[in-house]
LUMVEX-526616 format. One line per 2 residues: number of its first residue (from 1); their letters; for each residue z, x, y of N, C-alpha, C. Coordinates in steps of 0.2 Angstrom, whole numbers, plus 5000, padded with zeros to 4 digits. Example, Ala and Ser with C-alpha at 12.3 -4.5 7.8 and 13.67 -1.06 7.14 Angstrom:
<pts>
1> AS> 5039,5066,4972,5039,5062,4978,5039,5066,4984 | 5035,5064,4989,5036,5068,4995,5039,5064,5000
</pts>
This chain:
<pts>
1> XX> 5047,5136,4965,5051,5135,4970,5057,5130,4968 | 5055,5125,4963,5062,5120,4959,5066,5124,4957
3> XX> 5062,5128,4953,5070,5133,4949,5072,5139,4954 | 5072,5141,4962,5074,5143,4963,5081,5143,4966
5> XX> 5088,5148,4969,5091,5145,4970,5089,5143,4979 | 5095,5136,4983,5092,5137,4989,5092,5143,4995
7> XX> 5096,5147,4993,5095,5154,4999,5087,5156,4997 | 5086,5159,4991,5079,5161,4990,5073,5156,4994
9> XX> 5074,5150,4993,5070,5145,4991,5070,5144,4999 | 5074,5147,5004,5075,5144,5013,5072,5150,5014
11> XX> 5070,5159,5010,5068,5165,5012,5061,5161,5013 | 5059,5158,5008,5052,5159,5006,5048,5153,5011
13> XX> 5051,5147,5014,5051,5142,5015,5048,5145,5024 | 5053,5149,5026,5053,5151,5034,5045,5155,5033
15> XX> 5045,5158,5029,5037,5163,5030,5032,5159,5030 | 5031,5152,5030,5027,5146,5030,5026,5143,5034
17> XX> 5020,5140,5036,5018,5137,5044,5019,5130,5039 | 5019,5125,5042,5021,5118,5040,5014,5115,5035
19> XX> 5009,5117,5037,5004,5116,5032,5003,5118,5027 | 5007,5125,5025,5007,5127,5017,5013,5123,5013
21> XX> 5019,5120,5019,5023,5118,5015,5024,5111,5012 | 5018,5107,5017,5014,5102,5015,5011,5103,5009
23> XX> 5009,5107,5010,5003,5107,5002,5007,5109,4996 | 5013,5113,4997,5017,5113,4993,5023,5109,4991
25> XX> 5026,5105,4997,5030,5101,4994,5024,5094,4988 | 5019,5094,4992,5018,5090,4989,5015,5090,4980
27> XX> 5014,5097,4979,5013,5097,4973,5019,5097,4969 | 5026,5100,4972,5034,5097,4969,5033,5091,4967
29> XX> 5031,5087,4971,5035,5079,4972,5032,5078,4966 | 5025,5079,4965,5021,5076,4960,5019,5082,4951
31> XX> 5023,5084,4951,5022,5089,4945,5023,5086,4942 | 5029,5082,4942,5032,5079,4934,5037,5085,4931
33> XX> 5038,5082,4924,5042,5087,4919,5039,5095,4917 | 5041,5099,4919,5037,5104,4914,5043,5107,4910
35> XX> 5041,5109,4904,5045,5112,4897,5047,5117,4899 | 5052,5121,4896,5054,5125,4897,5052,5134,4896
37> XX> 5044,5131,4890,5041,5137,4889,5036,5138,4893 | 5033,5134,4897,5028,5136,4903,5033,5138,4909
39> XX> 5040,5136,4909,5044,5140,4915,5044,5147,4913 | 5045,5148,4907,5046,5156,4907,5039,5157,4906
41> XX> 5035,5156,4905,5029,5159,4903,5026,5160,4913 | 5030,5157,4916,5026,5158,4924,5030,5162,4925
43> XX> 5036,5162,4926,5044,5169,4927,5040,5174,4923 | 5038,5175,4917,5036,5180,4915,5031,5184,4919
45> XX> 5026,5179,4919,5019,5181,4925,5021,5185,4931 | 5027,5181,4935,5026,5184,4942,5033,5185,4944
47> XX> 5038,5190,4937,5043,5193,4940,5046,5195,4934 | 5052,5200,4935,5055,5203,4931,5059,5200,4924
49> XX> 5062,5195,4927,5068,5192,4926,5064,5183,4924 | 5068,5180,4919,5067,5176,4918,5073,5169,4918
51> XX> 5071,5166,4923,5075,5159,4927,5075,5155,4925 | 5081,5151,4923,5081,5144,4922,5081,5143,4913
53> XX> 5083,5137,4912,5082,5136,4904,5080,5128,4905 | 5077,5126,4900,5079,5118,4899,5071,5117,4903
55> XX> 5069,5110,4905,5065,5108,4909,5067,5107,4916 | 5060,5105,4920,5063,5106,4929,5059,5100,4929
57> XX> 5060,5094,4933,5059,5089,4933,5056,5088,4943 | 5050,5087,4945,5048,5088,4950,5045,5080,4952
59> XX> 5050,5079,4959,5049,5072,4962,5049,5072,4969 | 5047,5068,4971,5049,5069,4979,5056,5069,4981
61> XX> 5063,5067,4977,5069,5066,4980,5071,5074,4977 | 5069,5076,4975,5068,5081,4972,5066,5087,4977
63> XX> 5060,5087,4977,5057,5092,4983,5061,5089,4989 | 5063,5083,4992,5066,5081,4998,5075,5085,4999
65> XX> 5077,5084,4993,5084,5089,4993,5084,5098,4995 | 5077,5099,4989,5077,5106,4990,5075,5108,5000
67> XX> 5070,5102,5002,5067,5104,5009,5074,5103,5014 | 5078,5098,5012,5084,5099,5018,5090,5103,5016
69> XX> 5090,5107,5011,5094,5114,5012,5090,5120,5013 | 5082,5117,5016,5081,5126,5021,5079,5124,5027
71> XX> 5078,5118,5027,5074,5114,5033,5080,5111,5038 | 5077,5111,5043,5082,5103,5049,5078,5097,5047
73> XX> 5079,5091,5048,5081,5084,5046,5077,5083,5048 | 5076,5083,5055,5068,5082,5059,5063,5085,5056
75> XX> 5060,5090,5050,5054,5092,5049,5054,5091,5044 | 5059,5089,5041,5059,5088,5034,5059,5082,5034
77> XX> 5060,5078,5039,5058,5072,5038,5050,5070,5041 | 5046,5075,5043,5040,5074,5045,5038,5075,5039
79> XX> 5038,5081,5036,5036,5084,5030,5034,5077,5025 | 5041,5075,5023,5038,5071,5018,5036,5064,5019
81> XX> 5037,5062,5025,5032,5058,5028,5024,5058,5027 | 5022,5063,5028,5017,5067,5029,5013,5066,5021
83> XX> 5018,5068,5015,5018,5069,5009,5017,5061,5006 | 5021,5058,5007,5022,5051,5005,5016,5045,5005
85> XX> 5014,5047,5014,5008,5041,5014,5012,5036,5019 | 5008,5033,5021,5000,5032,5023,4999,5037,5024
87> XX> 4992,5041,5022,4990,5046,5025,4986,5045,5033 | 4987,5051,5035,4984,5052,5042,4990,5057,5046
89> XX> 4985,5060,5048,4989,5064,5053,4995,5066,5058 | 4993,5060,5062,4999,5058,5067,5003,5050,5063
91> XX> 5007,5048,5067,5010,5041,5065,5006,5036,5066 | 5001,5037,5071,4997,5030,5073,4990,5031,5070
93> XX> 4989,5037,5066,4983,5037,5061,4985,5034,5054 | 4993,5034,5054,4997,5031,5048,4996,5024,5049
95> XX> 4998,5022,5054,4998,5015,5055,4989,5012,5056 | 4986,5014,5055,4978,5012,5055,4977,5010,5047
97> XX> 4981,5017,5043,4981,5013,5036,4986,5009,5031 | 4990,5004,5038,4995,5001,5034,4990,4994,5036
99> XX> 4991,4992,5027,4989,4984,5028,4991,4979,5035 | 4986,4976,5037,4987,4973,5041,4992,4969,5043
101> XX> 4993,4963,5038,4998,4958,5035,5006,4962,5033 | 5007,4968,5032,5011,4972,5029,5013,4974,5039
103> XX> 5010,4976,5042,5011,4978,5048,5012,4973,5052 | 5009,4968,5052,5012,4962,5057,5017,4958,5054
105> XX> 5021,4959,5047,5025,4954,5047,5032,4958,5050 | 5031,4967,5049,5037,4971,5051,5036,4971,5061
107> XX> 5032,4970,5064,5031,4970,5072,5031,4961,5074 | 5033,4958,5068,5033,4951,5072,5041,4951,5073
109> XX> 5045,4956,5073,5051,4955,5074,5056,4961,5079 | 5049,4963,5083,5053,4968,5086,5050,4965,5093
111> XX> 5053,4969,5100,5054,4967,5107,5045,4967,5106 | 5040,4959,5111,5034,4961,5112,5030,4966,5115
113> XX> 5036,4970,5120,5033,4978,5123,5033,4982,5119 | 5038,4982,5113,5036,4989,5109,5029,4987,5103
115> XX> 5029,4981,5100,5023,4979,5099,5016,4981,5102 | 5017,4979,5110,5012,4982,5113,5007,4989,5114
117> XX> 5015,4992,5112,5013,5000,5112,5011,5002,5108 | 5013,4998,5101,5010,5001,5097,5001,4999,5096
119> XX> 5000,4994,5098,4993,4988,5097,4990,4993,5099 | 4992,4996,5107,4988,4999,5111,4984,5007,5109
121> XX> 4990,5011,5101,4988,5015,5099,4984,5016,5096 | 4982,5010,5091,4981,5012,5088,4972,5008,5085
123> XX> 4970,5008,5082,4960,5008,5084,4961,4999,5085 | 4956,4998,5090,4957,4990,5090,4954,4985,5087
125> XX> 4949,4987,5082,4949,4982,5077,4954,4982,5070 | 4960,4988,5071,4963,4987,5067,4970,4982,5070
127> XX> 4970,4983,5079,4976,4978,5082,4972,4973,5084 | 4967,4970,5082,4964,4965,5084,4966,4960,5076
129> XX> 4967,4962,5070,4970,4959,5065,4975,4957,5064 | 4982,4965,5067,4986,4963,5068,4989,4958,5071
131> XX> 4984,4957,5077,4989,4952,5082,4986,4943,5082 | 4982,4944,5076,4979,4937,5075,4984,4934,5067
133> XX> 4989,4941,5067,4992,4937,5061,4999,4936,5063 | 5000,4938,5070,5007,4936,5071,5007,4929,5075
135> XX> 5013,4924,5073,5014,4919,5077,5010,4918,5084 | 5007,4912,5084,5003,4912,5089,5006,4912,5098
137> XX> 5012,4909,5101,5016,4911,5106,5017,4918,5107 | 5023,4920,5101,5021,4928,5099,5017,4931,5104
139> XX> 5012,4932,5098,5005,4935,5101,5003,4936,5106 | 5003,4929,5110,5002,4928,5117,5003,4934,5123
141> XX> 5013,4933,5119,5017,4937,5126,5013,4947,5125 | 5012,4947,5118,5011,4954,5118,5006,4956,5120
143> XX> 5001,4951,5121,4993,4952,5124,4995,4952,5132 | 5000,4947,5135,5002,4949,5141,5005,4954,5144
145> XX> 5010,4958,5140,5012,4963,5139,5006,4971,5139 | 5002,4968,5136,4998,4974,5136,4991,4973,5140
147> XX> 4990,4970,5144,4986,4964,5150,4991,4970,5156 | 4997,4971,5158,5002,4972,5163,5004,4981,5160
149> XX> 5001,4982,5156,5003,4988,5153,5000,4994,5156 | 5005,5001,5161,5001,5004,5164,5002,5013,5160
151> XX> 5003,5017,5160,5002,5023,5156,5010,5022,5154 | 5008,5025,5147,5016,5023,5144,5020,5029,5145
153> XX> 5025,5030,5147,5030,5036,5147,5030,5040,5142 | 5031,5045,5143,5031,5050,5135,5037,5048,5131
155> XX> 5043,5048,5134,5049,5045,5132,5049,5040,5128 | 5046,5035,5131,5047,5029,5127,5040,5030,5123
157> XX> 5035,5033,5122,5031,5033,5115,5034,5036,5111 | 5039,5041,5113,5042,5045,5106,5045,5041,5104
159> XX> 5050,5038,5108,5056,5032,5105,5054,5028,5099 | 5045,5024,5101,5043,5022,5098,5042,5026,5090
161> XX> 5040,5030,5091,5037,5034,5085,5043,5035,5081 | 5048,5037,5085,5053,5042,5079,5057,5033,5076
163> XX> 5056,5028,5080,5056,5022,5076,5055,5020,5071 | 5049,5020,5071,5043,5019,5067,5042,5021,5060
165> XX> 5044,5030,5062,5043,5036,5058,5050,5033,5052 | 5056,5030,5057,5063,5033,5053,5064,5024,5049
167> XX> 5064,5019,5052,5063,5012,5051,5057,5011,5046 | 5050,5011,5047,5046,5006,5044,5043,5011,5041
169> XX> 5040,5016,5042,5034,5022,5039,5039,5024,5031 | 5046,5026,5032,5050,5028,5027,5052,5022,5021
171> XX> 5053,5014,5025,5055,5012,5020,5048,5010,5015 | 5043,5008,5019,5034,5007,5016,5033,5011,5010
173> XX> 5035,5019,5011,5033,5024,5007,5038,5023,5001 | 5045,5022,5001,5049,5022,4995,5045,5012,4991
175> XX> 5044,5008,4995,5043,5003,4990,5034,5003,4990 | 5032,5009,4990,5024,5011,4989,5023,5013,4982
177> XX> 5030,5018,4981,5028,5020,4974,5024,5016,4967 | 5024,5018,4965,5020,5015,4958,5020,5019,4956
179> XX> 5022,5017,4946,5023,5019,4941,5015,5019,4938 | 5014,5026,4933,5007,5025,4934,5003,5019,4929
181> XX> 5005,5015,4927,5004,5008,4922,5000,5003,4931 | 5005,5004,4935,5004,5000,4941,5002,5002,4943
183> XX> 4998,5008,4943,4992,5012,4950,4986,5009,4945 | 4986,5010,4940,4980,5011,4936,4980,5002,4936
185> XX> 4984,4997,4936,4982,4991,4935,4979,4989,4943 | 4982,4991,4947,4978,4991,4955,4970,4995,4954
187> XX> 4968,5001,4952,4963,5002,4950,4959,4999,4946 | 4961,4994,4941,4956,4992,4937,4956,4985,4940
189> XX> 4960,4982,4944,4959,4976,4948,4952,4977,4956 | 4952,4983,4955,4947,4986,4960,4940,4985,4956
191> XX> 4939,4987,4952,4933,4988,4949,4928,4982,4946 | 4922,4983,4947,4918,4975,4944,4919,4974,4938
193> XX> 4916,4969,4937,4920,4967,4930,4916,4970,4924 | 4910,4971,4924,4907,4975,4918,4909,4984,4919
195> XX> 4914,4985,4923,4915,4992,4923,4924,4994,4920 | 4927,4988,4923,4933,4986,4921,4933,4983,4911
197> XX> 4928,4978,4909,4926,4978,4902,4925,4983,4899 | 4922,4987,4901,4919,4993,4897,4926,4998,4896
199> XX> 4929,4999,4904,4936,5005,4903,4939,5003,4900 | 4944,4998,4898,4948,4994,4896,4947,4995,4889
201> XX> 4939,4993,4885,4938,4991,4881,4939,4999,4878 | 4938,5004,4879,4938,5011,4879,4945,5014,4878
203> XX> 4948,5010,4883,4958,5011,4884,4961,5008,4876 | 4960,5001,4877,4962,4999,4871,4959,5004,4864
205> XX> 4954,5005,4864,4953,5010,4856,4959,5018,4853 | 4960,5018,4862,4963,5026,4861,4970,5023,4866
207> XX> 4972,5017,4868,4980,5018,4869,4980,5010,4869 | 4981,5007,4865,4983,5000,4864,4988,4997,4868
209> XX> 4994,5000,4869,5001,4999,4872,5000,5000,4880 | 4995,5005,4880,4995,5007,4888,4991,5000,4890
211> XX> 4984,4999,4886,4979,4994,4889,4983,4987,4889 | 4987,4988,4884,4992,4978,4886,4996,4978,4892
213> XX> 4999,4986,4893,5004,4986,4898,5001,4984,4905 | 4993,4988,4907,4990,4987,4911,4988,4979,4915
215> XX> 4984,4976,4908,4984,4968,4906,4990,4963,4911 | 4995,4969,4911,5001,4963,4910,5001,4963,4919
217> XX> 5001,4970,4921,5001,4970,4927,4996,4968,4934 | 4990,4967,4929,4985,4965,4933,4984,4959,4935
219> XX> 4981,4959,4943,4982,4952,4944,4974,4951,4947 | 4973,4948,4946,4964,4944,4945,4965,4937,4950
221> XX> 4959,4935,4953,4958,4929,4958,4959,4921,4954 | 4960,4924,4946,4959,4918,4942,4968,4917,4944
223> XX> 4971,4924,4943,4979,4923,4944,4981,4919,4949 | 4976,4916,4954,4980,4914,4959,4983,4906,4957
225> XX> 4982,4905,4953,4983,4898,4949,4991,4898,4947 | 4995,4905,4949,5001,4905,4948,5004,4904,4956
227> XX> 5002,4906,4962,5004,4903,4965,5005,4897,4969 | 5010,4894,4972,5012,4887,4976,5007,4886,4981
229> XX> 5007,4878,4981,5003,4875,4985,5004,4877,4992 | 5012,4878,4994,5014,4882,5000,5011,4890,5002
231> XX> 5011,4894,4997,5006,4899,4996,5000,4897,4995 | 4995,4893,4994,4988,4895,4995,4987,4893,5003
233> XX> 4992,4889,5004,4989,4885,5011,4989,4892,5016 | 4994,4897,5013,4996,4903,5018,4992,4906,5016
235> XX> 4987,4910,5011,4981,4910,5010,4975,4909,5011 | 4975,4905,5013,4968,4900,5016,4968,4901,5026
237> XX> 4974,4901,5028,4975,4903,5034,4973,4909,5036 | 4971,4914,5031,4972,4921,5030,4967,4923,5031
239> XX> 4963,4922,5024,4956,4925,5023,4948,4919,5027 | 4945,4925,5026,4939,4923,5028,4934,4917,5026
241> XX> 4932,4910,5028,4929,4906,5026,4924,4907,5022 | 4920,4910,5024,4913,4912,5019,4916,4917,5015
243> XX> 4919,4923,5014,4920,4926,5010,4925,4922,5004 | 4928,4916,5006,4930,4913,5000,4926,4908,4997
245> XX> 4921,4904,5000,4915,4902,4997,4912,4905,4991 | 4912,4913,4994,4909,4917,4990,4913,4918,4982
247> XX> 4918,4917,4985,4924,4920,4979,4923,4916,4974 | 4924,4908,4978,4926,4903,4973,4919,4900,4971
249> XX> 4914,4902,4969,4907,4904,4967,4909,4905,4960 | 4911,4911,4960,4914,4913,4952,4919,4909,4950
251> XX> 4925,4908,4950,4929,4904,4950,4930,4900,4944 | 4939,4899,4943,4938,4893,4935,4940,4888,4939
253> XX> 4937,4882,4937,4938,4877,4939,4943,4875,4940 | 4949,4876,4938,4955,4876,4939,4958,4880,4946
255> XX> 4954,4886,4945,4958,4886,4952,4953,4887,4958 | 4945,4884,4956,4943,4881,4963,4947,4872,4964
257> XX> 4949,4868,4961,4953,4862,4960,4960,4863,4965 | 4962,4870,4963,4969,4873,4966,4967,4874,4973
259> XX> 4962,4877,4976,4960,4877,4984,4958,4870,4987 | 4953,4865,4983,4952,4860,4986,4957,4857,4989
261> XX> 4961,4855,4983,4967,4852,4984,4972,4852,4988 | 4970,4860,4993,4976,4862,4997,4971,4862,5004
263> XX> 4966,4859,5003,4962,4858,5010,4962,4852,5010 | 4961,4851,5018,4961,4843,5021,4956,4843,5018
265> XX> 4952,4834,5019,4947,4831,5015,4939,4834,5018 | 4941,4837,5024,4935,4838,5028,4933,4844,5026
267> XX> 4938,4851,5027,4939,4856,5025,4935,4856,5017 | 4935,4854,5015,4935,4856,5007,4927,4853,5006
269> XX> 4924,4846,5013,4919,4844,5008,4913,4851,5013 | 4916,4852,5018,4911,4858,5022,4911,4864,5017
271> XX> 4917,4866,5013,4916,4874,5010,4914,4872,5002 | 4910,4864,5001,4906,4865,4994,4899,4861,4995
273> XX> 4900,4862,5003,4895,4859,5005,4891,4869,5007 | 4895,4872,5008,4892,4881,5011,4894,4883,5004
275> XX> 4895,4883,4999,4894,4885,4991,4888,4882,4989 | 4886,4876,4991,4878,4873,4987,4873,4875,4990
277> XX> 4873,4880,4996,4871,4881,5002,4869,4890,5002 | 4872,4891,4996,4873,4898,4997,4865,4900,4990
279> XX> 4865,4894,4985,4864,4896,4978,4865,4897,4974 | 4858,4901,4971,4863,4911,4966,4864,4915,4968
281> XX> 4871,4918,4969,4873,4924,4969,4874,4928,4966 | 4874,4934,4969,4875,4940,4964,4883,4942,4964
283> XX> 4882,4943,4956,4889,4945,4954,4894,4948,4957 | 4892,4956,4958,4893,4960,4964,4895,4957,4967
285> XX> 4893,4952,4971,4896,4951,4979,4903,4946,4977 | 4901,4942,4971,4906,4937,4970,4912,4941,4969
287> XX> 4912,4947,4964,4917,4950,4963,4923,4953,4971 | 4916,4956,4974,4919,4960,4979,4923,4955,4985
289> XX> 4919,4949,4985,4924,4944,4989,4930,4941,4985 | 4933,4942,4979,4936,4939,4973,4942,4946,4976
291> XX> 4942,4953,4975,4945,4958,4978,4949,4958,4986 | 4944,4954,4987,4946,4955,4995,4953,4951,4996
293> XX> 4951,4946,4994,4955,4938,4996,4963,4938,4989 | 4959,4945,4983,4966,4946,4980,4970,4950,4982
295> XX> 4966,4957,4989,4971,4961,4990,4976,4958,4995 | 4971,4952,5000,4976,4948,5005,4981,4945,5001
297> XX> 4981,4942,4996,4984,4936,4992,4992,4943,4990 | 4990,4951,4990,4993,4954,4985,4998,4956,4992
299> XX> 4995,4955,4999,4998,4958,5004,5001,4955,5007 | 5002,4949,5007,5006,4941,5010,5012,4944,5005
301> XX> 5012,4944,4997,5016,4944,4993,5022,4947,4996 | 5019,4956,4996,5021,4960,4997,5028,4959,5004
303> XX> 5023,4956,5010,5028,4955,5012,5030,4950,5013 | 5034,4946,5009,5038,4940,5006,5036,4934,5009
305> XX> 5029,4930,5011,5026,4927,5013,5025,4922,5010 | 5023,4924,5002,5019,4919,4998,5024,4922,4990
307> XX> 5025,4918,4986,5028,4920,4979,5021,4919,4974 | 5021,4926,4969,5017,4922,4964,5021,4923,4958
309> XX> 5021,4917,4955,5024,4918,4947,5024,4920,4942 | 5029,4923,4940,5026,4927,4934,5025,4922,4928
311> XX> 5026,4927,4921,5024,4923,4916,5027,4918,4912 | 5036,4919,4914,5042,4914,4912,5042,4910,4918
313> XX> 5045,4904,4916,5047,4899,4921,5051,4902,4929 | 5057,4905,4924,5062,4908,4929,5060,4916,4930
315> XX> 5054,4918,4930,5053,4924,4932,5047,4924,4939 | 5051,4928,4944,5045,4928,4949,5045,4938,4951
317> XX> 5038,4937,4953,5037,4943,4954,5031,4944,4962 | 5032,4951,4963,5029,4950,4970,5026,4955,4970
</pts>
């Protein structure tokens, strides 16, 4: 379908219900390069004539071009919606997996009735997070708002949606990408620490350059020792009390020191008073509440909440 031209490519495109073209734009978007002797070696397979020279290059702006010279705007803009992510079916299965904090910093700036609408879509201990992370007045009027809320008009949930869809879902996906050095450092930040030692140790034998690049991207709960006092205070606001107990169990002293510090005197003597309180713990858990408190710490960043700094003085990264 890349090397074909668009008339052919708009014949083939109509005989299609929209879930084959899903399935096929999406494997476009993500082919990558292919050489120019695996094109003619497929040409050869499945047709007379042999198309195209040189390599074809497959990406989503790529697949997006080819889908709006056979498509209209509207489907092809669901298509790659669809393709890009969050996944989920509809928009408000999308927005069920958009980070919490990522979602309430973009809904703390819109009217409290279309917040409403959306709160109301979508599962409620997913909008019971949202709406404890937006300003607390805020939040109020939209609990009242959705308190006073009778069936919503079909018009005005579409309004919402084609919103949502064209606004916030599109721009999420374009700054979602990831190169794959930065998917794979997000994966190896997932992973416990003797399984992460082992892959790593395995990466470096057979891609040295890869496994530094990874390293370099990887951001661990010890990392948080690059964030500002203003950032952990917004941090601390964030996550769960006992789940950072938990964290700061494993911790280097240095950045259990960096928490204390950023707690009142009270605050700080009760959570090493629920740290002596807890024992031995299992690695396991210290890791898994160590991931939790990093991916909040990595969703604040995201959306411009908290700075963490990078490796140079004058360099910050988000």
């Amino acid at each position: 379908m890349l090397a074909l031209d668009h008339e052919n490519a708009r014949q083939l495109f109509e005989l299609m219900d929209d879930e084959e073209i899903r399935e096929l734009s999406q494997t476009m978007a993500n082919v990558g390069t292919i050489q120019s002797a695996t094109v003619e070696q497929l040409f050869l397979e499945f047709a007379d004539q042999i198309s195209g020279s040189g390599s074809l290059v497959g990406s989503y702006d790529s697949a997006e071009r080819l889908l709006r010279n056979t498509l209209d705007d509207e489907r092809v803009g669901q298509i790659m919606d669809d393709i890009r992510g969050p996944a989920g079916r509809t928009m408000w299965d999308k927005l069920g997996n958009v980070n919490e904090a990522v979602l309430a910093n973009y809904l703390k700036n819109e009217y409290p009735q279309t917040v409403a609408v959306v709160l109301s879509k979508v599962k409620s201990d997913h909008a019971s997070r949202v709406l404890a992370l937006l300003p607390e007045s805020y939040a109020m009027e939209v609990v009242t708002r959705m308190l006073r809320m009778e069936t919503v008009q079909k018009e005005v949930l579409d309004h919402v949606e084609r919103t949502l869809r064209t606004e916030f879902m599109s721009n999420l996906a374009q700054t979602a990408r990831q190169d794959s050095h930065e998917l794979m450092a997000d994966i190896f930040n997932n992973l416990d620490r003797n399984t992460e030692s082992r892959f790593m140790g395995a990466l470096e034998e057979r891609n040295r350059e890869a496994a530094d690049r990874i390293k370099q991207l990887m951001f661990t709960f010890d990392d948080l020792i690059r964030v500002d006092p203003g950032g952990i205070q917004t941090v601390l606001r964030q996550v769960d009390k006992d789940q950072l107990a938990m964290a700061l169990k494993g911790a280097s002293d240095e950045v259990k020191e960096l928490f204390f510090t950023n707690m009142s005197e009270r605050a700080g003597k009760m959570m090493r008073e629920d740290m002596e309180a807890m024992g031995a713990v299992r690695l396991k858990d210290v890791d898994e509440a160590q991931a939790a408190i990093v991916s909040a710490a990595k969703a604040l960043a995201d959306a411009g909440e908290i700075v963490i700094a990078g490796g140079d003085d004058d360099e910050l990264v988000s």
